[in-house]
Wavefront OBJ file of the C-alpha trace (Angstrom):
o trace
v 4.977 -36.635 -1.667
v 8.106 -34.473 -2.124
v 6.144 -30.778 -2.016
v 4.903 -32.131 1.844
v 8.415 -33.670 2.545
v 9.808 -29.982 1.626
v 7.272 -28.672 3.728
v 7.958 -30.668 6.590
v 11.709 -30.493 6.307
v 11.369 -26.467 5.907
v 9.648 -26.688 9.621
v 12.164 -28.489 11.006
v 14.940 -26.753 9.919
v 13.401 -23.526 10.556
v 12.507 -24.220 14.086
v 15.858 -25.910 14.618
v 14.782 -29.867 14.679
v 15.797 -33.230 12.995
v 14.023 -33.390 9.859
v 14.081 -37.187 9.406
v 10.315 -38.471 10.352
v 8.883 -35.388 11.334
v 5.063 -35.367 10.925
v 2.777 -33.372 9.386
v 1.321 -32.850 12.897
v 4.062 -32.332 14.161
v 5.393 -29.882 11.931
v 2.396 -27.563 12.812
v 3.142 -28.256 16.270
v 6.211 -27.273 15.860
v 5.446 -24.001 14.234
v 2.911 -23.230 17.451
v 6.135 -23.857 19.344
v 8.517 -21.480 17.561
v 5.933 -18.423 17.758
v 4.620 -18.679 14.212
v 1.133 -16.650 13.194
v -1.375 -18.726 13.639
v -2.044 -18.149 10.064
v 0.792 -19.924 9.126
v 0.288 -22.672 11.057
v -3.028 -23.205 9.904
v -2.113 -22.762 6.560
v 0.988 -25.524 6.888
v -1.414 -27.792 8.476
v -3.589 -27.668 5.725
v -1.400 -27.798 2.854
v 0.216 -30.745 4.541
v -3.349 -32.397 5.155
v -3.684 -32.083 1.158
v -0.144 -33.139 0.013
v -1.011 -36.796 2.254
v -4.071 -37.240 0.502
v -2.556 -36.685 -2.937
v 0.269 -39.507 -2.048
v -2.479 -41.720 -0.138
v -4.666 -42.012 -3.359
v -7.174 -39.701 -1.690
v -6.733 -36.631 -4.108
v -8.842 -36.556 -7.542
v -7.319 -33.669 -8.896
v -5.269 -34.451 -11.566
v -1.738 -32.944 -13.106
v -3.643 -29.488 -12.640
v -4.488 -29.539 -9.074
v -0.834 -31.424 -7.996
v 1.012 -28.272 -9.815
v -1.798 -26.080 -7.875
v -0.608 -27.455 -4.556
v 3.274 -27.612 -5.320
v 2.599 -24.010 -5.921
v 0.599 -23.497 -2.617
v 3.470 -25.259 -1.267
v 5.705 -22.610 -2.378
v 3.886 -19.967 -1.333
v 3.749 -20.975 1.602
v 7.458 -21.706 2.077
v 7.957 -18.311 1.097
v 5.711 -16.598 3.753
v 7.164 -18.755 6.276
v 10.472 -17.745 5.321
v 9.532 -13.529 5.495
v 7.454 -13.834 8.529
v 9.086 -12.674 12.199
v 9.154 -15.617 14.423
l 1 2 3 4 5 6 7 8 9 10 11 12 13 14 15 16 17 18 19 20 21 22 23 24 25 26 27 28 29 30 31 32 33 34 35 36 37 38 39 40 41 42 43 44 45 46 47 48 49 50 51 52 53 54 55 56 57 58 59 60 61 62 63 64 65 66 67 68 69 70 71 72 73 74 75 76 77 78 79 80 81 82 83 84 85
C-alpha cells in the first residue's frame, strides 16, 4: 500500500496536483498530461496495477516479490525523476 501511495503522490506532485485521492488511473493520466514518455507511463500504470493487487489480497508473492516491487517502485521513481518532461 505505501510503495503505490508514494507512487501516486510522486505523480501528483510532479505534475503539480493535490495528492490526496489521486488514482492509480489517474496518476497515469496525469503523466500523459504532463508530456511523460510513454514508457513511463506505461511503466507507472503497471507498477501501480501490481502494488493494488498486493494490498487487495490479489498478489501471491510473498516477502520476496513485495521487496521486488518496492524496488520496481523505486526505480521507477527515479527514472521519473531524470526524465525531461
Amino acid at each position: 500500500q505505501a510503495a503505490g501511495a508514494a507512487l501516486r503522490h510522486y505523480v501528483a506532485d510532479r505534475c503539480n496536483l493535490p495528492a490526496g485521492g489521486l488514482t492509480s488511473a489517474e496518476a497515469v493520466a496525469a503523466l500523459r498530461r504532463c508530456g511523460a514518455p510513454e514508457a513511463a507511463w506505461h511503466r507507472t500504470g503497471e507498477l501501480l496495477d501490481e502494488c493494488e493487487r498486493m494490498e487487495y489480497g490479489a498478489f501471491s508473492g510473498g516477502d520476496s516479490a513485495a521487496a521486488r516491487v518496492l524496488e520496481a517502485v523505486t526505480s521507477c521513481i527515479s527514472d521519473l525523476e531524470r526524465a525531461r518532461f
